[in-house]
N, C-alpha and C positions, 0 to 999 in steps of 0.2 A: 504493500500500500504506500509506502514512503515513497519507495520507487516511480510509480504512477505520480503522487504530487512534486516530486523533483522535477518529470517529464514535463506536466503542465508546466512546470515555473520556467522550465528551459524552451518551451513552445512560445509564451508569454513575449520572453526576451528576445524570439527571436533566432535563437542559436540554430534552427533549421535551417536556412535561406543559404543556400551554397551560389556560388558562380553561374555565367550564361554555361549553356551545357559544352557551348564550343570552346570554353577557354578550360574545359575539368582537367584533370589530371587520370589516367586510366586507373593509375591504382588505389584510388582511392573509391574505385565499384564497390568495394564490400562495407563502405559505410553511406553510400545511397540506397537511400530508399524509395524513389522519384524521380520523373520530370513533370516540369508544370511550367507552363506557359516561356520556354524556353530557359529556366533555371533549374539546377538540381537544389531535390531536397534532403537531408541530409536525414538520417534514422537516427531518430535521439534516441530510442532505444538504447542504440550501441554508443550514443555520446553518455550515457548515464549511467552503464554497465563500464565505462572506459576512467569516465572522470572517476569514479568509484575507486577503481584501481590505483589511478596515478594518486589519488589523493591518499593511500595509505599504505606509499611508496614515499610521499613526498613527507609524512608524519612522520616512521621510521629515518628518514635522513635530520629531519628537523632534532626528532628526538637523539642523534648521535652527538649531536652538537655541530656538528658541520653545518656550510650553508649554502644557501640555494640562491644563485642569481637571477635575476628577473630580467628578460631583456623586450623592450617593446618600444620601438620611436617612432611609433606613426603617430601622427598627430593626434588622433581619437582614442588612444590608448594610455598616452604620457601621463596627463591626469589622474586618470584610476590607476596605474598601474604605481603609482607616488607615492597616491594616497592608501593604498591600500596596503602595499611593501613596506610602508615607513610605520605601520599601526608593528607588526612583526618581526621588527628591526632585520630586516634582510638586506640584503646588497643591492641594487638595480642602473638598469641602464634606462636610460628614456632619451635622452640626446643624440647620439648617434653613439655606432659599437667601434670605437678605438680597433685599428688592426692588430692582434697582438697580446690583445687584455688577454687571452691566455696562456697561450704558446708563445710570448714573452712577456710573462707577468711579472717576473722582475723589473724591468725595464719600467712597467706602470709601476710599480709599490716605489721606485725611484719617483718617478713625477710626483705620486701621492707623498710621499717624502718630502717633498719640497713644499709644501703646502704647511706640512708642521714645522718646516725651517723657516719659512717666513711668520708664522706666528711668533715663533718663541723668538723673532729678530723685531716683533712689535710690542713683545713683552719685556726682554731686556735692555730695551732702548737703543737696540744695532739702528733699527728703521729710521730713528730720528738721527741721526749722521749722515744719511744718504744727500745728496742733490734731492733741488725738486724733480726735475728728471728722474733721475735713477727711483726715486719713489712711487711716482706716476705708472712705470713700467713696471716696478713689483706689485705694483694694486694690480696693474691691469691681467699680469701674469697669474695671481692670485684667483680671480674672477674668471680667469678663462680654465684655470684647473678646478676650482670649486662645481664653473656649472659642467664639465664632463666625467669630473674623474669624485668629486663631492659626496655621491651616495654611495661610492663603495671605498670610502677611509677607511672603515672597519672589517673591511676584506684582506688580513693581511695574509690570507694564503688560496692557492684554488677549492672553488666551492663542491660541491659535493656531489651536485647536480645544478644544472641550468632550465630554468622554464624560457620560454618563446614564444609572441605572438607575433602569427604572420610569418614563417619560416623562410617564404620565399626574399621576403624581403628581408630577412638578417640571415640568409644562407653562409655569410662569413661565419656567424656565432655558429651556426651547428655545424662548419668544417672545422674549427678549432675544438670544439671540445670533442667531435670522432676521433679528432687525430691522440688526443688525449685521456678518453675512453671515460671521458666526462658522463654521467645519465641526462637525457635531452627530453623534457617533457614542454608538449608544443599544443596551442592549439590548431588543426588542421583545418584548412578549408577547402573545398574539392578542386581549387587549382593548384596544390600543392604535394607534393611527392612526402608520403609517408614511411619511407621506407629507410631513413634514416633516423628515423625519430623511435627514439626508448617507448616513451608511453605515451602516442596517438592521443590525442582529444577532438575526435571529429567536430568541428563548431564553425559558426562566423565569427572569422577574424577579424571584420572591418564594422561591425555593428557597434555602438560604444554600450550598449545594453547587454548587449552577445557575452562581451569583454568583461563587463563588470560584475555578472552572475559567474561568469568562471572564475576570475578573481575572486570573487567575494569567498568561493568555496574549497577553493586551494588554498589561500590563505586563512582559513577554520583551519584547515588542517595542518597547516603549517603551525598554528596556534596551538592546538593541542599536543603537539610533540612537541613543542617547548615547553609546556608548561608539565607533559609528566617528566622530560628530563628534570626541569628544577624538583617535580618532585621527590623522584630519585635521590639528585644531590641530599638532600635534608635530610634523608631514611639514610643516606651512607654518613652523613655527619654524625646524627643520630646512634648508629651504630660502633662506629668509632671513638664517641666519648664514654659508651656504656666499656668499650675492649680494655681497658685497663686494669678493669676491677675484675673483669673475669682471670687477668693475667695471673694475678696477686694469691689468689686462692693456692695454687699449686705448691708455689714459695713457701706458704705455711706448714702444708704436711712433709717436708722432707727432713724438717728440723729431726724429728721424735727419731726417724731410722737412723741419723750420726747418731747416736747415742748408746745403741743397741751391744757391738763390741767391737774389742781395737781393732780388729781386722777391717773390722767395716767404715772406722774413723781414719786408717791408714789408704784405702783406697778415694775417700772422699777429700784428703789431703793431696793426692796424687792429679785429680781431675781436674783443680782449678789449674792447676801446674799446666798441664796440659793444655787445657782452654788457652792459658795466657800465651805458650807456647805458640798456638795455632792463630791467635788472634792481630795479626798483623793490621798494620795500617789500611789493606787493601782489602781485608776481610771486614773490617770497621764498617769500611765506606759503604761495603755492597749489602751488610746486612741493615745498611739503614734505609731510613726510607729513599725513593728515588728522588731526582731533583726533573724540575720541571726543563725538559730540555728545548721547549721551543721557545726557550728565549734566548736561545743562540738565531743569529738570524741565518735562514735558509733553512733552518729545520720546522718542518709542521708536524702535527697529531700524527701521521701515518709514521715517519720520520722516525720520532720519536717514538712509536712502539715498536718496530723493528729493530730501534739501535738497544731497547730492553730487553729488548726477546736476547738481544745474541749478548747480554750479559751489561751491556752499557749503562749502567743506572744514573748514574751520578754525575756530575762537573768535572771533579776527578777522575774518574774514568775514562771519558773522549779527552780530556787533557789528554793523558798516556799514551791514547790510541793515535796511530799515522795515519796520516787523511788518506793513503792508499788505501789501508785493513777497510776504513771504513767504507770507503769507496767498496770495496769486495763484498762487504755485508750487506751493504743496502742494494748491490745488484743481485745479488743472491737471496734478496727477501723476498724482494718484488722489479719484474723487468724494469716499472714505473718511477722508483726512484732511480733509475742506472741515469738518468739524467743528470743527476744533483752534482754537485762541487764542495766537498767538502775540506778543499785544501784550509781555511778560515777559523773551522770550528774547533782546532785541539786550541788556537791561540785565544778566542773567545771563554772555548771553557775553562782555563787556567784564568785569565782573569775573572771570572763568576767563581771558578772557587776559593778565588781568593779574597773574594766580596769587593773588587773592584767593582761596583755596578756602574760607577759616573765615565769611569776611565773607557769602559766597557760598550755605553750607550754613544759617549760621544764619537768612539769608533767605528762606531754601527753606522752614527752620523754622514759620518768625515766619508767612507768608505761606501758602505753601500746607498746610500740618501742621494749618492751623485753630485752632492753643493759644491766640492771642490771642483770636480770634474765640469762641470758648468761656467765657474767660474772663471776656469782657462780659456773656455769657447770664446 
């Protein structure tokens, strides 16, 4: 019965109404269900058995923590698609799609980098030493990064999955993340080729009603896989302030057995001996908790469980390790990271484990941020 009043709501909108039948797309026959008066119509049926899908596909990524870029710059889109992304805190594009933003998104997190180096040059009073000139041109630089590169500041690594409306016309976004093996959920319109797209939403792409009932219901679900990750987070807080006390218990009953005979007081003499033996500096590090390592920059969440899986916990540890080994590891975890460069990170992580963080950021600055690099241009 839901099902049926979803259909209605998506008939309402509109979401039927495909292309003149001469401009269709052939493969996209299995989600027609008509012609009429020289237009296809499209089987919401299979749009609402589809959206169904992609929508808890797209909860499960939400709920990873990962995130999902929004890309849509037609004109009838940009608005909803703003306003709706921004309620979600997701990343979007609505201006035009940068060449690159993925498959060299380094290259962008630089630009986006300069956007924070000109604030903190308007915080610590660098800006007010410039010419007027020279001030003029960092506003104007400012403004031109903010309105393209603005809603994804808080993308500091690739997103999880990419949504699309209008495939045809951002055909660049879904060759960049195929090439990347990004998930691609699209809304489809019958003049566009489905066969590159993760998870199909057969709809009108060009209706602003069409648009804003799919948005409106991909972003629910984008919503509630955020919100049971936080609830997660809290149950594993939760649980970790209760671990202590269960620790404690054990400790108490081993008193009463040293006591029992010397034999047994000379072997519990012998054990700590041994522990302290065994307990080296590098033993220390690994049985403690891990450190958060994507705050080495170039390392993300994947990164970083790969480089723990093969023993890497710690600051100290990829200190130790030669950017080769690591290199070997991360090609060996997954083909995905065989990309990465990790010549950078044993010298990062010696300074984080030495709690240089200033020394640390400002080199992150200097180096990867590109300010200096710019500056020579």
């Amino acid at each position: 019965m839901a099902n049926n009043i979803e259909v209605k709501n998506l008939l309402e909108a509109g979401v039927h109404f495909g292309h003149l039948t001469r401009k269709w797309n052939p493969n996209m026959a299995p989600y027609i269900y008509m012609e009429r008066n020289g237009i296809h119509v499209i089987n919401l049926y299979k749009t609402a058995a589809k959206l169904e899908e992609a929508k808890e596909a797209l909860k499960k990524i939400a709920a990873s923590g990962r995130k999902i870029l929004f890309v849509a710059t037609k004109k009838q889109a940009k608005d909803i698609v703003a306003d709706k992304v921004a309620k979600v805190n997701m990343p979007y594009i609505t201006e035009r799609w940068p060449g690159g933003m993925l498959t060299n998104f380094v290259t962008i997190r630089k630009a986006v980098k300069k956007m924070t180096a000109i604030d903190r040059m308007k915080k610590d009073g660098t800006f007010n030493t410039l010419s007027k000139k020279e001030r003029l041109q960092v506003d104007r630089l400012r403004e031109k990064l903010e309105k393209n590169l603005g809603s994804i500041a808080d993308m500091t690594r690739l997103p999880g999955a990419i949504f699309i409306v209008d495939t045809m016309r951002e055909h660049i976004a879904v060759k960049e993340a195929q090439k990347l093996n990004i998930p691609i959920f699209a809304m489809v319109d019958t003049n566009s080729d489905p066969r590159p797209i993760d998870f199909v939403i057969p709809s009108n792409d060009d209706a602003g009603k069409s648009i804003d009932i799919i948005l409106a219901e991909v972003t629910s679900a984008v919503a509630e896989g955020l919100a049971e990750r936080k609830a997660d987070r809290l149950a594993e807080k939760e649980t970790a302030a209760e671990a202590p006390a269960t620790k404690e218990a054990p400790a108490t009953k081993e008193a009463p057995a040293t006591k029992e005979a010397p034999a047994a007081k000379e072997t519990t003499e012998v054990k700590p001996q041994e522990v302290a033996t065994v307990a080296t500096p590098e033993a220390t590090e690994k049985s403690a908790a891990p450190d958060d390592l994507t705050k080495i920059e170039g390392i993300g969440p994947k990164t970083a469980e790969a480089l723990q899986a093969n023993g890497i916990l710690t600051y100290a540890d990829l200190a130790r390790a030669s950017a080769e080994n690591v290199k070997t590891t991360l090609t060996e975890a997954s083909p995905r990271l065989a990309h990465l460069e990790p010549a950078s990170w044993p010298k990062q992580a010696q300074m984080a484990a030495d709690g240089k963080w200033d020394e640390l950021k400002e080199w992150q600055d200097k180096v990867k941020g590109g300010i200096e690099e710019d500056s020579e241009e």
